[in-house]
C-alpha positions as CSV (number, residue, x, y, z in Angstrom):
1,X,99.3,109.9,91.8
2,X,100.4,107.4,94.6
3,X,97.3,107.0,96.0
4,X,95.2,107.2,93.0
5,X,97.6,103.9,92.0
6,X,95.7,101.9,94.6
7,X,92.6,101.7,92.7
8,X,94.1,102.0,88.6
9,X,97.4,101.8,87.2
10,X,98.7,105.1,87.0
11,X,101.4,106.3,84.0
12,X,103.3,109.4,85.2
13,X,104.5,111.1,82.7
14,X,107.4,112.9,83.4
15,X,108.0,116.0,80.8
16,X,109.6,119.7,80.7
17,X,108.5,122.2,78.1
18,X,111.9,122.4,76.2
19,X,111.4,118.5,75.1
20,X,110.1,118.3,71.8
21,X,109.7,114.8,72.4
22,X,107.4,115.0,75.3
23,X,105.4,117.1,73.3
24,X,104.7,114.7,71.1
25,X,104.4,111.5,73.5
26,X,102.2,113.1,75.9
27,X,98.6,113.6,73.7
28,X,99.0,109.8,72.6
29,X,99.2,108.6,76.4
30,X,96.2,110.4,77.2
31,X,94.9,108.9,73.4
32,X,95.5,105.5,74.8
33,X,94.1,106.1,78.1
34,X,91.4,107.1,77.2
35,X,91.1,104.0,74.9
36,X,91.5,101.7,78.1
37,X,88.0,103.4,79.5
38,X,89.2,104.3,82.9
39,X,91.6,101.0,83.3
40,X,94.2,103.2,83.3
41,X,95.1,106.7,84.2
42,X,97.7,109.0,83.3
43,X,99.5,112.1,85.1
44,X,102.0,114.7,83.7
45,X,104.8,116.0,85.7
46,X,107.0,118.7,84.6
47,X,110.6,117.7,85.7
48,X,111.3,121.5,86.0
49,X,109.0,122.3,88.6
50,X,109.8,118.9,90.8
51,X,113.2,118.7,90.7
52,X,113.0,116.6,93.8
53,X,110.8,113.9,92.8
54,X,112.7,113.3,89.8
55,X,116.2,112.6,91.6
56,X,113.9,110.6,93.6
57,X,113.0,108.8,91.2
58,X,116.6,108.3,89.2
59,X,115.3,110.0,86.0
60,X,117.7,110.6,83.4
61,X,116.4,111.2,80.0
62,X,113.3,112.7,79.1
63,X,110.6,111.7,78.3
64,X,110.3,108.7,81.1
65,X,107.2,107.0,81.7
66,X,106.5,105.1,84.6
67,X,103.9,102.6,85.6
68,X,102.8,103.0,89.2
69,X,100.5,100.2,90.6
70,X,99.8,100.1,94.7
71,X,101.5,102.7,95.0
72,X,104.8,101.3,93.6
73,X,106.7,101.5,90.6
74,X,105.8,98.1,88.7
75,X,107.6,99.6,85.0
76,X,109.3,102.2,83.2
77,X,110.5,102.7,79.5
78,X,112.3,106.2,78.1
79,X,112.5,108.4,75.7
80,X,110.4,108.4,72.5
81,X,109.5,104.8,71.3
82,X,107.9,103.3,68.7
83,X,104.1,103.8,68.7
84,X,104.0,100.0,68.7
85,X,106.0,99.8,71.4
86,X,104.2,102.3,73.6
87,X,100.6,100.5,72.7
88,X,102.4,97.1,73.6
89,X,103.3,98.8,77.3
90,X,99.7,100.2,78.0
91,X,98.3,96.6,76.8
92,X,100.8,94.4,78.9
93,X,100.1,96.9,81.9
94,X,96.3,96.8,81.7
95,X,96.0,93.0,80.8
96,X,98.8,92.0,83.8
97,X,97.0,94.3,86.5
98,X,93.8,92.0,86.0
99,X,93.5,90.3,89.4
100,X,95.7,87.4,89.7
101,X,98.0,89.4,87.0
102,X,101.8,89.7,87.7
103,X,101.5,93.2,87.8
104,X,99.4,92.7,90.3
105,X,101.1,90.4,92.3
106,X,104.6,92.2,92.0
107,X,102.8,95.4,93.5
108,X,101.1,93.0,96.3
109,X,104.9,91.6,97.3
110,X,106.3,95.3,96.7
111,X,103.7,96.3,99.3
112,X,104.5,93.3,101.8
113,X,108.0,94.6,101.8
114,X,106.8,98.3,102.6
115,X,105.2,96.8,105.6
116,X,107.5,94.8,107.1
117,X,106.8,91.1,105.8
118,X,110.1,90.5,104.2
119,X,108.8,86.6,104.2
120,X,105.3,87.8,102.6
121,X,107.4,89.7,100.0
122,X,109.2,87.1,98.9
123,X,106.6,84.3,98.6
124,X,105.0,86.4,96.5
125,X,108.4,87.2,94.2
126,X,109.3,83.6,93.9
127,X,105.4,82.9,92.8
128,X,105.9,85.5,89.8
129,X,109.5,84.3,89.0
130,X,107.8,80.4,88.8
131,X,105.2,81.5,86.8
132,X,107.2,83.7,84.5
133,X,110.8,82.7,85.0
134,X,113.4,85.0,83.7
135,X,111.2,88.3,85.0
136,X,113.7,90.4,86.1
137,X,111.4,92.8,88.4
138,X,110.4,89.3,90.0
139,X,114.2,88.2,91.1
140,X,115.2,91.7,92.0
141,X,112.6,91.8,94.3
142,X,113.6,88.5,95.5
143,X,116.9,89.7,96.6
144,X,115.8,93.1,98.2
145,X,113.8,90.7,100.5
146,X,116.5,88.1,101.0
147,X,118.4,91.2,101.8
148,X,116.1,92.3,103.9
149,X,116.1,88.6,106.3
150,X,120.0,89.2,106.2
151,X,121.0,87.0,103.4
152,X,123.3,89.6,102.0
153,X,126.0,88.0,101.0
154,X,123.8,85.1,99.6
155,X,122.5,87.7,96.9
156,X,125.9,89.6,96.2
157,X,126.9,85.8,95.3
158,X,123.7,85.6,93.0
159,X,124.4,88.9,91.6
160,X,127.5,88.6,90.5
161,X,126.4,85.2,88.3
162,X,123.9,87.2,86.4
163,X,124.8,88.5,83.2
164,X,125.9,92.2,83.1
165,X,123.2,93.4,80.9
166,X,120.8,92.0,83.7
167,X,122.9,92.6,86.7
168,X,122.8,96.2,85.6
169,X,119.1,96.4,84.3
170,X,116.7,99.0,85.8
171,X,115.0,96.7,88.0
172,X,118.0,96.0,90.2
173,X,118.9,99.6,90.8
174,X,117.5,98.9,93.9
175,X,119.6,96.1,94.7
176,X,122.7,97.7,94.1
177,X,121.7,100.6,96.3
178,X,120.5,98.6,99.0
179,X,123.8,96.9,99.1
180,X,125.8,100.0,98.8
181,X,124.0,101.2,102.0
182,X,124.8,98.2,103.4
183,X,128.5,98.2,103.1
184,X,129.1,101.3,104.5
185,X,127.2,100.0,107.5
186,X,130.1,98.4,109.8
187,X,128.9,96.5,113.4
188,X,127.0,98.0,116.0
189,X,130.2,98.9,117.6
190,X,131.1,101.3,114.4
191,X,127.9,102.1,114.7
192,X,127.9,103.2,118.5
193,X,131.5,105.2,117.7
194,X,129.7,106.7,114.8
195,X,126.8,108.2,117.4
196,X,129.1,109.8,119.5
197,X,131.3,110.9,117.3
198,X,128.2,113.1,116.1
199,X,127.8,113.7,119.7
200,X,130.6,115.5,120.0
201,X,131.1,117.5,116.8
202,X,127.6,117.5,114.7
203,X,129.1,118.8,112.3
204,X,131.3,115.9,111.5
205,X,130.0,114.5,108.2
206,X,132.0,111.3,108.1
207,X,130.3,110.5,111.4
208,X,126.4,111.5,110.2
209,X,127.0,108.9,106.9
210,X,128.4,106.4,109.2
211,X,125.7,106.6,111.8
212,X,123.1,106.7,108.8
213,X,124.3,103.5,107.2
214,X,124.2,101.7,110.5
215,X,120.8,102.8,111.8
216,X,119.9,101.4,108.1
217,X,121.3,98.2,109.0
218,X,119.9,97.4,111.8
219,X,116.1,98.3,110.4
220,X,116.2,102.0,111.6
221,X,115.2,104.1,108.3
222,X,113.3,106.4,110.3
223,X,116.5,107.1,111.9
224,X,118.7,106.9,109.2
225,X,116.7,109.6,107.2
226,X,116.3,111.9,110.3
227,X,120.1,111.9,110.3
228,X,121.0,112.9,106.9
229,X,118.0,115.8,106.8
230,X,119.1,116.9,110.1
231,X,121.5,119.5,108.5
232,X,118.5,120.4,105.7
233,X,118.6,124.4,105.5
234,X,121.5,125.4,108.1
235,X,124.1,124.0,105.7
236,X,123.5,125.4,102.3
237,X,125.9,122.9,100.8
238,X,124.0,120.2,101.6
239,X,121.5,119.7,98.3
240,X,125.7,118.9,96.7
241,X,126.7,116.9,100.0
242,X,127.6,113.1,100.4
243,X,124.5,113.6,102.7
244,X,122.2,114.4,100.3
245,X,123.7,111.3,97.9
246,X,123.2,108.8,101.0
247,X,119.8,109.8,101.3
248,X,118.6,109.6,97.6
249,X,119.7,105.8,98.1
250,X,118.1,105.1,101.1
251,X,115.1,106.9,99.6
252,X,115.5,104.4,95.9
253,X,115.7,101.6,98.4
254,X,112.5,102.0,100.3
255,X,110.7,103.4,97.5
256,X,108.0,106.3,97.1
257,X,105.4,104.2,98.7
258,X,107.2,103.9,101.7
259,X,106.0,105.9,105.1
260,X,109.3,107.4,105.9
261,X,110.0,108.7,102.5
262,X,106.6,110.2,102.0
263,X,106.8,111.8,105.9
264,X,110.4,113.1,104.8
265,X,108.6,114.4,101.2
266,X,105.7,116.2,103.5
267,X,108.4,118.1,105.8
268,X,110.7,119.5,102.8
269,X,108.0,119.4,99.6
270,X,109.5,120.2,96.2
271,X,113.1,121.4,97.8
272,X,114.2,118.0,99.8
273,X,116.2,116.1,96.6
274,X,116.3,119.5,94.6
């Protein structure tokens, strides 16, 4: 569904049998799709048999629906809404996915930042935010890039002056996990003690988190994620471990999309978040 998002809007729908609900919302997604003429697609995944992907993916409440463009997430809404309101979602997704749409140009900046271009990223967020101020999606990628350049405490400042329905709205999940990660990071001399503490006792949890949250820090995800998986299938407490926690935000943080995540999906499929 990823990589079919690269060429059409993708709407995942994720389900389980047992949700009257889902029943219902699923035949009228594929009714709209269908209506759209192949602008955009949708997919069904049962929650039950991908336990993984929906930790990955913070789900809740079923049904959720989410609106994958580039291989990002660009929306979301749950639970059963009104039939306007669904037909309103499709519409605003097909018509802002147009080229030069804002859909569009939050998945180009959401890919920039999967690359690397933290500056790319966020000259393309602060285009969206100027030409729809008050987009939420728009400013929370701003800070997740301004976090990225190392303006941390820049955005905690910006944060905090938002309102707390918006502070706390879906689109900054992100944020706050990013920063969470952040804090537990220390300087590169925590980080160093941190490495050989693990050195010495690998089984030293305290030490794996800390070591995790520093390679983070410093740019290392690849690292960071090798660390917590590490103990994946010799410790059978480790799918309830602070480990496993850790890694679910470093996993919100880069996203789906992201090379690490997806190499980290492809070495533990299905089992990895479950």
């Amino acid at each position: 569904m990823i990589e079919a998002s690269h060429r059409t809007p993708v709407l995942v729908d994720f389900h389980a049998d047992w949700c009257p609900p889902c029943r219902v919302l699923a035949p009228f997604l594929e009714t709209m799709a269908n209506r759209k003429k192949g602008r955009v697609r949708v997919a069904h995944v049962a929650v039950d048999d991908n336990e993984g992907l929906a930790g990955l993916l913070g789900l809740h409440t079923l049904p959720t629906v989410i609106a994958f463009l580039n291989g990002q997430e660009v929306d979301r809404f749950v639970g059963l809404q009104p039939v306007d309101t669904v037909v309103a979602f499709v519409r605003g997704l097909v018509a802002r996915c147009c080229p030069g749409g804002l859909y569009s140009e939050l998945a180009r900046a959401e890919t920039a930042l999967v690359a690397g271009d933290a500056a790319g990223a966020l000259a393309l967020f602060e285009g969206v935010w100027r030409r729809e101020p008050g987009s939420l999606p728009a400013l929370a990628g701003i800070f997740r890039a301004r976090i990225t350049q190392g303006e941390v405490e820049a955005v905690r400042g910006a944060l905090a002056l938002l309102d707390e329905d918006d502070r706390w709205a879906e689109p900054f999940r992100r944020v706050h996990a990013f920063l969470e990660i952040l804090a537990g990071a220390g300087s590169e001399e925590t980080l160093s003690g941190a490495l050989d503490r693990l050195h010495r006792d690998p089984a030293d949890r305290e030490a794996r988190r800390d070591a995790a949250c520093g390679l983070f820090a410093r740019g290392d995800a690849a690292g960071a994620v090798d660390l917590l998986i590490e103990p994946f299938g010799a410790d059978p407490a480790w799918s309830a471990s602070a480990e496993q926690t850790l890694l679910l935000k470093v996993a919100d943080v880069l996203g789906p999309a992201n090379p690490v995540i997806r190499e980290a999906w492809q070495r533990f499929p299905r089992r990895l978040f479950s």
